[in-house]
C-alpha positions in Angstrom: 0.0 0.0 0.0 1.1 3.6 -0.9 2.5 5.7 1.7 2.4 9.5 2.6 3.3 12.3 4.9 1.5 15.1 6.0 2.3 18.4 5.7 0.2 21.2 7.4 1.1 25.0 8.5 0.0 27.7 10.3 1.8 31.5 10.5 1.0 32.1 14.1 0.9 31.0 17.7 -2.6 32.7 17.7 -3.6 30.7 14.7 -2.4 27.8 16.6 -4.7 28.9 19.5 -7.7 29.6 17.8 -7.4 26.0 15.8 -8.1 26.9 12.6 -6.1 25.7 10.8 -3.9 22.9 11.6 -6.5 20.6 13.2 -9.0 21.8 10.3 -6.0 20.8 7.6 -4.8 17.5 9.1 -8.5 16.2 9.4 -8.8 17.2 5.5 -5.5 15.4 4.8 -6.6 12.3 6.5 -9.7 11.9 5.4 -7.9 12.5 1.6 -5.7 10.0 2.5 -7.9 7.2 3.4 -10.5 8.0 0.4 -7.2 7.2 -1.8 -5.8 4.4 -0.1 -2.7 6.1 1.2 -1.1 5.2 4.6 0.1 8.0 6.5 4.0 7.4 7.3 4.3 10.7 9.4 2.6 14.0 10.2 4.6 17.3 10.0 4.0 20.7 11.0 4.6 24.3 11.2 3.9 27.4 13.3 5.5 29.6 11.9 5.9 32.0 8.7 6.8 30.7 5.4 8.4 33.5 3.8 12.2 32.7 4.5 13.3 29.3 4.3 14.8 27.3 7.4 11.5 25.6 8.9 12.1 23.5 11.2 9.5 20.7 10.0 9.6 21.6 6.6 13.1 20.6 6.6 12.2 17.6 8.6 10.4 16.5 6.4 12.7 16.4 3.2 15.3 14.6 5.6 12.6 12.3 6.7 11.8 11.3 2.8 15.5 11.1 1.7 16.0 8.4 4.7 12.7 6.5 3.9 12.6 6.6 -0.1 9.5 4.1 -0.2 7.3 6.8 0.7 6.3 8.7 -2.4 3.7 11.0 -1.8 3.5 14.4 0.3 -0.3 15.6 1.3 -0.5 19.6 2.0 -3.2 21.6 1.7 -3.1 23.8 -1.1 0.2 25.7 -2.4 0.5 28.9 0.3 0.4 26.0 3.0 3.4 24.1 1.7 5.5 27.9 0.4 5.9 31.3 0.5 9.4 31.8 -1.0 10.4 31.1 -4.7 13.7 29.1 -3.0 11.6 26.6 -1.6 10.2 26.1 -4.9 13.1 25.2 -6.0 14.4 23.0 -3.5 10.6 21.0 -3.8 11.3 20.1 -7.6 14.8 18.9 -6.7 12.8 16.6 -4.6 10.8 15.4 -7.2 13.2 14.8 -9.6 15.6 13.1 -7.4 12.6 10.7 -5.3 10.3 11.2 -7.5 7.8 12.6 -5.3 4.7 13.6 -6.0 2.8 16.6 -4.2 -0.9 16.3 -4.1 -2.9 19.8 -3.6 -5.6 18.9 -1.4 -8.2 21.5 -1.3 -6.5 22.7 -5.2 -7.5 19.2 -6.5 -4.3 19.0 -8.3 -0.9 16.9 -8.4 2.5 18.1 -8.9 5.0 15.3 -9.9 7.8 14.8 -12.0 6.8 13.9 -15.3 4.1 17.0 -15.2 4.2 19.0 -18.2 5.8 22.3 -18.1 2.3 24.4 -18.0 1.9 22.8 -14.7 5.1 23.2 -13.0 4.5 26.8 -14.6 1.2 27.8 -12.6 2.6 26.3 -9.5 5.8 28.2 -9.5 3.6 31.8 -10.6 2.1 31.0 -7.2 4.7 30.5 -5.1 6.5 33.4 -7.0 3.7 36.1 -6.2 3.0 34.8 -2.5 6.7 35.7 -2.4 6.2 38.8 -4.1 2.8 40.1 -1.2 5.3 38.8 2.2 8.0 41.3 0.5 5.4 43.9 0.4 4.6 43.4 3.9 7.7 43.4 5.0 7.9 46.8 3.0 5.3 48.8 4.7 6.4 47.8 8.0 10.0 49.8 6.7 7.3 52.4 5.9 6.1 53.0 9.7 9.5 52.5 10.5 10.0 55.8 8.2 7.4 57.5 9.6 9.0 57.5 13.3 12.3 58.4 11.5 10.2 61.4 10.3 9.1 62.2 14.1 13.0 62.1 15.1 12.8 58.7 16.5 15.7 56.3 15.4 13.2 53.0 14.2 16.0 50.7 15.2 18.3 49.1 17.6 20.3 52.0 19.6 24.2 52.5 18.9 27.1 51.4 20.8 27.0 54.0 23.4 23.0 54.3 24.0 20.1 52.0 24.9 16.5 51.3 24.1 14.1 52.0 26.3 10.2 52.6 27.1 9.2 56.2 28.7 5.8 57.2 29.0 5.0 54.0 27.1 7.0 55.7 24.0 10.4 54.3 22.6 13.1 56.1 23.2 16.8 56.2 23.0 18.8 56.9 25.7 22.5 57.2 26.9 23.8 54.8 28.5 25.8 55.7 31.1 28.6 52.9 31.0 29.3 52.9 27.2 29.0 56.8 26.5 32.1 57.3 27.9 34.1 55.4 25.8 32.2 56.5 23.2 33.4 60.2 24.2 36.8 58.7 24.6 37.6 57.1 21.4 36.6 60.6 19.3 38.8 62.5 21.4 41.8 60.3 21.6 41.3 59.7 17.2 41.0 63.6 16.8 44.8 64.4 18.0 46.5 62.5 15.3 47.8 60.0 17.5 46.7 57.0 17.2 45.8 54.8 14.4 42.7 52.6 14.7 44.7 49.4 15.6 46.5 51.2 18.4 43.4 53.2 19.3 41.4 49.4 20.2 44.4 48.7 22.0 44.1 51.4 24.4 40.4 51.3 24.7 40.4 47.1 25.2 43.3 48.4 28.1 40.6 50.8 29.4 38.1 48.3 30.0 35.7 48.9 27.2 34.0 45.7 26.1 31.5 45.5 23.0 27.8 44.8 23.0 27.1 41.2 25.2 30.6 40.8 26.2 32.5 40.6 22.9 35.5 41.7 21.9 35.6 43.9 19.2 38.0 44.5 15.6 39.7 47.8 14.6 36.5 48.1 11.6 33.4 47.9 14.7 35.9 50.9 15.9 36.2 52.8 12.4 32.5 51.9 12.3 31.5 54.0 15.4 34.0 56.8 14.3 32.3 57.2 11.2 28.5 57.0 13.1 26.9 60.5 13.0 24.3 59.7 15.3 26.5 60.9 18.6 26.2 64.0 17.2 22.3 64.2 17.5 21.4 63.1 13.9 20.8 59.7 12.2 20.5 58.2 9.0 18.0 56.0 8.0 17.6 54.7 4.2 19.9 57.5 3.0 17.9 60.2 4.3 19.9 62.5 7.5 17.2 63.5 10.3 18.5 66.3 12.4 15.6 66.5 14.4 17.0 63.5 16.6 15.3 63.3 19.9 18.2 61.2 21.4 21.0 63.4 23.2 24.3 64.0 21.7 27.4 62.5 23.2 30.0 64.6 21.2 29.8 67.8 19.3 29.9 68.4 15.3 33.1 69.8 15.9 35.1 66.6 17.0 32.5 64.5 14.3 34.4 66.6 11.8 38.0 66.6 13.0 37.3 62.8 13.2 36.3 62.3 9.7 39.4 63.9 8.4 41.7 61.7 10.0 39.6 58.2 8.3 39.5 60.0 5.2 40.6 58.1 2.5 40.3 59.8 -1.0 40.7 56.3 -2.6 37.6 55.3 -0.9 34.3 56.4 -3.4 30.8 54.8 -1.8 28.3 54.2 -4.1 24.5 55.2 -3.8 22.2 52.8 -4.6 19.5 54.8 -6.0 22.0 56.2 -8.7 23.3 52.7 -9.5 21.0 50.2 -11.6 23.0 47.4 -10.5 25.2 47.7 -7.1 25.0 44.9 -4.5 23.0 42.7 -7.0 25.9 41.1 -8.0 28.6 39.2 -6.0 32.4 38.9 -6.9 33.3 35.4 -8.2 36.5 35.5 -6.1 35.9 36.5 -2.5 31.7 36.5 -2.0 31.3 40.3 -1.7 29.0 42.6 -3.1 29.9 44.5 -6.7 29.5 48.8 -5.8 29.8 51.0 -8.4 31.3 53.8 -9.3 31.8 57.1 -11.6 35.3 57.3 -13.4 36.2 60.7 -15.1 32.5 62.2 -13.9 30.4 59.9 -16.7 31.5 56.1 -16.6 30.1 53.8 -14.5 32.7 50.9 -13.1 31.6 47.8 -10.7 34.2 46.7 -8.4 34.3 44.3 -5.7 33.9 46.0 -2.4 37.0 44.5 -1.0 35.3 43.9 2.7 36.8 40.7 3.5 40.2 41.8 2.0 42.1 43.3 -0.9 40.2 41.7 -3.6 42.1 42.0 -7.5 38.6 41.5 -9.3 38.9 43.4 -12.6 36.8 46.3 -12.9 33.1 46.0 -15.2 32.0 48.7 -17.2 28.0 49.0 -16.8 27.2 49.0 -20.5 28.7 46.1 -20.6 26.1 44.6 -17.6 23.5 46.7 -19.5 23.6 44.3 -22.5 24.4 40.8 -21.2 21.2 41.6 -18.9 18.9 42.5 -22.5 20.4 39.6 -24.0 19.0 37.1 -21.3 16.0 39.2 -20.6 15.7 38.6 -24.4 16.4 34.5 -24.4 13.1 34.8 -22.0 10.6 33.9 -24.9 7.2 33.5 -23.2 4.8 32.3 -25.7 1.2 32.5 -25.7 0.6 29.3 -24.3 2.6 30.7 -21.5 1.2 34.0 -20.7 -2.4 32.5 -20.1 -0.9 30.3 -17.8 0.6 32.9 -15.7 -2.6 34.9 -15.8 -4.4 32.0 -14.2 -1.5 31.7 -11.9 -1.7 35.3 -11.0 -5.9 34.8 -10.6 -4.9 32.0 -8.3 -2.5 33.7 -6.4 -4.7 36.6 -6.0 -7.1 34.4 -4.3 -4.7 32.8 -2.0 -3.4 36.3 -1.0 -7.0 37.5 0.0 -7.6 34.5 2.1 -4.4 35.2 3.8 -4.7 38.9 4.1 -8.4 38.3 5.8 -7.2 35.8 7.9 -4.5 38.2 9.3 -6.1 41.4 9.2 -8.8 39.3 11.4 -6.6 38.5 13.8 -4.3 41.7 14.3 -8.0 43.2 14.5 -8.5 40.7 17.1 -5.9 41.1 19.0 -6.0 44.6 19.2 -9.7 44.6 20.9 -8.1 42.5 23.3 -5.5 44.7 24.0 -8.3 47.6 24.5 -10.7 45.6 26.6 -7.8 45.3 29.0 -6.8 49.0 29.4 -10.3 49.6 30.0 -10.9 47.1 32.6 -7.5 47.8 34.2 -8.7 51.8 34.5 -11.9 50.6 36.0 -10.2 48.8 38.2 -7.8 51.3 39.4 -10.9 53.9 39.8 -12.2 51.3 42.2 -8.9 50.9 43.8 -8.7 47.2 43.3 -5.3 47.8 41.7 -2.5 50.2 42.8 -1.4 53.3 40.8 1.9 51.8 39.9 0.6 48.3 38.9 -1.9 50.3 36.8 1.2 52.9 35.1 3.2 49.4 34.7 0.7 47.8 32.6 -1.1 50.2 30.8 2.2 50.9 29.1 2.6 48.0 27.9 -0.5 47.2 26.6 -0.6 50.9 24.8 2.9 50.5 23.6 1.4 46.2 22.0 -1.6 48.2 20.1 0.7 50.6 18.8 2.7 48.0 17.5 -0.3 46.3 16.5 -2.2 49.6 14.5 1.2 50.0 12.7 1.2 45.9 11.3 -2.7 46.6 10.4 -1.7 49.2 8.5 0.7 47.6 6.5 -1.4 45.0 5.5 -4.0 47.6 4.4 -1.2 49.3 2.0 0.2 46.0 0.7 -2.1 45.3 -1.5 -1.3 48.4 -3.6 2.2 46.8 -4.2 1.1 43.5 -4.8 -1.1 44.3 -7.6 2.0 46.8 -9.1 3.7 43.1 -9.0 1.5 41.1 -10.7 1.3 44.3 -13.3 5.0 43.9 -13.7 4.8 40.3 -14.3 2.1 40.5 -16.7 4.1 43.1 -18.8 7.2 41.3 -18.5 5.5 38.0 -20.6 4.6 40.7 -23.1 7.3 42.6 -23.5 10.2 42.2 -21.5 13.6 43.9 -23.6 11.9 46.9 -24.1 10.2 47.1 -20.6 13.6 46.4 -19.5 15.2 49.5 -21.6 13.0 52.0 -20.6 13.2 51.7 -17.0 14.8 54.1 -14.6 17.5 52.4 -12.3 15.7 51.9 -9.6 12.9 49.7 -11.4 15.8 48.2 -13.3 16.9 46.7 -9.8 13.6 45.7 -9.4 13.1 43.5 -12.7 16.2 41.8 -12.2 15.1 41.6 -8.5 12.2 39.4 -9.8 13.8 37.7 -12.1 17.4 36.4 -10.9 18.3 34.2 -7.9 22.3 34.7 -8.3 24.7 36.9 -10.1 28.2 36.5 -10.0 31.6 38.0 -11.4 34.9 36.2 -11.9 37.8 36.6 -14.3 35.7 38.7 -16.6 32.7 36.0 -16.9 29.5 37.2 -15.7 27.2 33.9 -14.1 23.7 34.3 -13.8 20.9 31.7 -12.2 17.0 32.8 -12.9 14.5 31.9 -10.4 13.5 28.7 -10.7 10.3 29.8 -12.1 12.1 31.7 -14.9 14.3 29.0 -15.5 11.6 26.5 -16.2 10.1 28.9 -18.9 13.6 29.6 -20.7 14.1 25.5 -20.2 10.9 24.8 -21.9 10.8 27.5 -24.6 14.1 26.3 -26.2 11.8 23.0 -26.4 8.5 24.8 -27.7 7.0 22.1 -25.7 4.1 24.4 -24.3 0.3 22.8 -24.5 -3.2 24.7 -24.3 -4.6 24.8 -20.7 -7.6 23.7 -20.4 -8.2 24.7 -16.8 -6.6 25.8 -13.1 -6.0 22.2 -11.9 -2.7 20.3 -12.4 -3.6 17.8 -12.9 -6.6 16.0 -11.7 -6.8 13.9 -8.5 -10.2 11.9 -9.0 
């Protein structure tokens, strides 16, 4: 008799809690199972997001079926339950190949396996590539509210050496702390005469008794790192933007910033920006595994170079017209025939609907949560009105709560924007099946970065050779159109289960 495992996921501990989805999954899976015959080997699951690859069971799971290669079959729910990243994609069709394993789609009615023809391995990957494409969205608008405290003068981040986080008047703030400022102060002042270099400088400061964040030691570039940090000046950066209306206090002047700067001036040293560059940190160097930056030579050519972090790195130099047209030419080897393009508009009607059950689900729950949250201020000021609870147990609290339903308003509102940017997506997609060299042309760096954000999975440079690896999804359709082996689709289903 045929054996399977079970797959079944849930994003939260509060999905977990509420049960609605992984008892509601496994029941569906089993009673799937049993109408086909199919013992079930093992049962795997997940509480946790799928956006980034590394869960736990997940992983399990493909160990599980390399050690027991008799079991053939893997029962998940529909697609956003088994992925959320393009990688795992990937790493599923290794499987496969190699076992040949075969995927059944519960709730989609549908089979993925290894002989499935290329339309179908098509609208599966368009799935998984868009529910990639709405986390990354997410993830965006929550850098948005991050913004917007930047805006207020409110660093969105984890403090500096030198400072700490903390809660006042159930706000965030940054303060100093008072047993790193001090060598903060220390280290500008003694780098400011001229007197040290930055190896001697960590020398004396290690000989002082400084030690780095959670008892570690610390290399000369953590101390050119601080050195170079404007926030101890009372200002920040924060995605390339300066805010001088810092709320934090200052623990040196401008004056010492500025005498400091001159001394780790290098004029050899040119940073690159990445909104003028089409291409910087996109690319890795062949040799040591650093990013390419770029450039301008002689005030109009663009050069990529390795970055040289890890070391003096003698990667030759690449001129950007020279990226500019190995990128059209495999933009260009992306036929996408018609077959093809109503295959990804199904996909992306698919994935749309997956993305609204998901969004609803979370929105519903954040929504949740925050009543919660409410209902418990309340009661607690009722309480302290009544003097059931003291005015310290009341202050305690209440902050906390307040600060939870901040944190809460600002994830609700990022799911509300997200959508915009998910449907931008999907546009991009659908105009890249149409007309992808000359959408490719036109576009202003920035969205440059962003088609060949969608597109590749690795870039490298070596010895003059440029390497480049497509998504897996974009692979299969360069694969298959060298082949012409495309079919008409008939409908949304793989392939039928029965």
């Amino acid at each position: 008799m045929n054996k399977a495992v079970i797959y079944a996921r849930v994003s939260s501990k509060d999905q977990e809690i509420e049960g609605y989805s992984i008892p509601a999954q496994t029941k569906a899976l089993q009673e799937y199972a049993a109408k086909k015959g199919y013992i079930i080997a093992k049962s795997f699951t997940d509480i946790e997001t799928a956006k980034k690859t590394g869960r736990i069971q997940f992983n399990s799971m493909f160990e599980y079926l390399k050690s027991n290669k008799n079991i053939k079959h893997i029962l998940v729910e529909k697609t956003d339950r088994l992925l959320r990243n393009i990688f795992d994609y990937a790493s599923l069709e290794n499987l496969m190949n190699q076992l040949d394993i075969k995927i059944h789609l519960v709730k989609e009615n549908a089979i993925l396996a290894r002989d499935s023809s290329s339309n179908e391995k098509l609208f599966f990957g368009i799935r998984a590539l868009m529910a990639k494409n709405y986390v990354d969205n997410l993830s965006e608008e929550v850098r948005k509210g991050m913004s917007e405290k930047a805006a207020q003068g409110i660093y969105p981040s984890w403090a500096p050496y030198g400072y700490a986080n903390s809660i006042i008047n159930g706000k965030k703030v940054i303060i100093i702390d008072p047993e790193t400022a001090p060598y903060v102060k220390k280290m500008f002042q003694l780098y400011a005469t001229g007197s040290y270099s930055l190896l001697s400088l960590r020398k004396t400061m290690l000989a002082d008794g400084m030690i780095y964040k959670n008892g570690k030691n610390f290399y000369t570039s953590k101390l050119e790192t601080i050195l170079n940090n404007e926030f101890y000046t009372g200002v920040f950066l924060w995605k390339g933007k300066k805010y001088t209306n810092a709320s934090h206090t200052p623990i040196i002047n401008n004056d010492l910033f500025q005498k400091v700067q001159k001394m780790l001036k290098n004029p050899h040293k040119n940073k690159s920006r990445k909104e003028l560059f089409a291409y910087s940190n996109l690319i890795t160097c062949g040799v040591c595994g650093c990013a390419l930056t770029a450039e301008i030579k002689k005030g109009k050519y663009t050069y990529y170079r390795c970055t040289g972090y890890k070391g003096n790195c003698k990667q030759t130099y690449l001129k950007e017209e020279v990226l500019e047209r190995f990128f059209e030419e495999q933009i260009n080897n992306l036929y996408i025939p018609e077959a093809a393009k109503d295959i990804i508009l199904q996909g992306l009607r698919e994935s749309l609907s997956d993305k609204i059950e998901y969004h609803n689900n979370q929105v519903h729950q954040i929504e949740k949560q925050i009543n919660l949250l409410q209902s418990r201020v309340d009661e607690a000021y009722r309480d302290k009105i009544d003097k059931k609870i003291s005015e310290e147990f009341w202050q305690a609290y209440t902050t906390q709560w307040l600060k939870e339903k901040e944190e809460l308003a600002s994830r609700l509102l990022a799911f509300q924007q997200a959508d915009t940017h998910y449907l931008e997506n999907a546009n991009l997609i659908l105009e890249l099946a149409q007309k992808a060299v000359s959408l490719f042309k036109k576009q202003e760096p920035a969205q440059k970065r962003r088609l060949i954000d969608i597109l590749v999975s690795n870039c490298s440079y070596k010895d003059e050779k440029i390497d480049l690896e497509l998504k897996p999804i974009f692979n299969e359709i360069c694969k298959t159109a060298k082949t012409r082996n495309w079919c008409a689709r008939q409908d949304s289903n793989l392939r039928p289960t029965d």
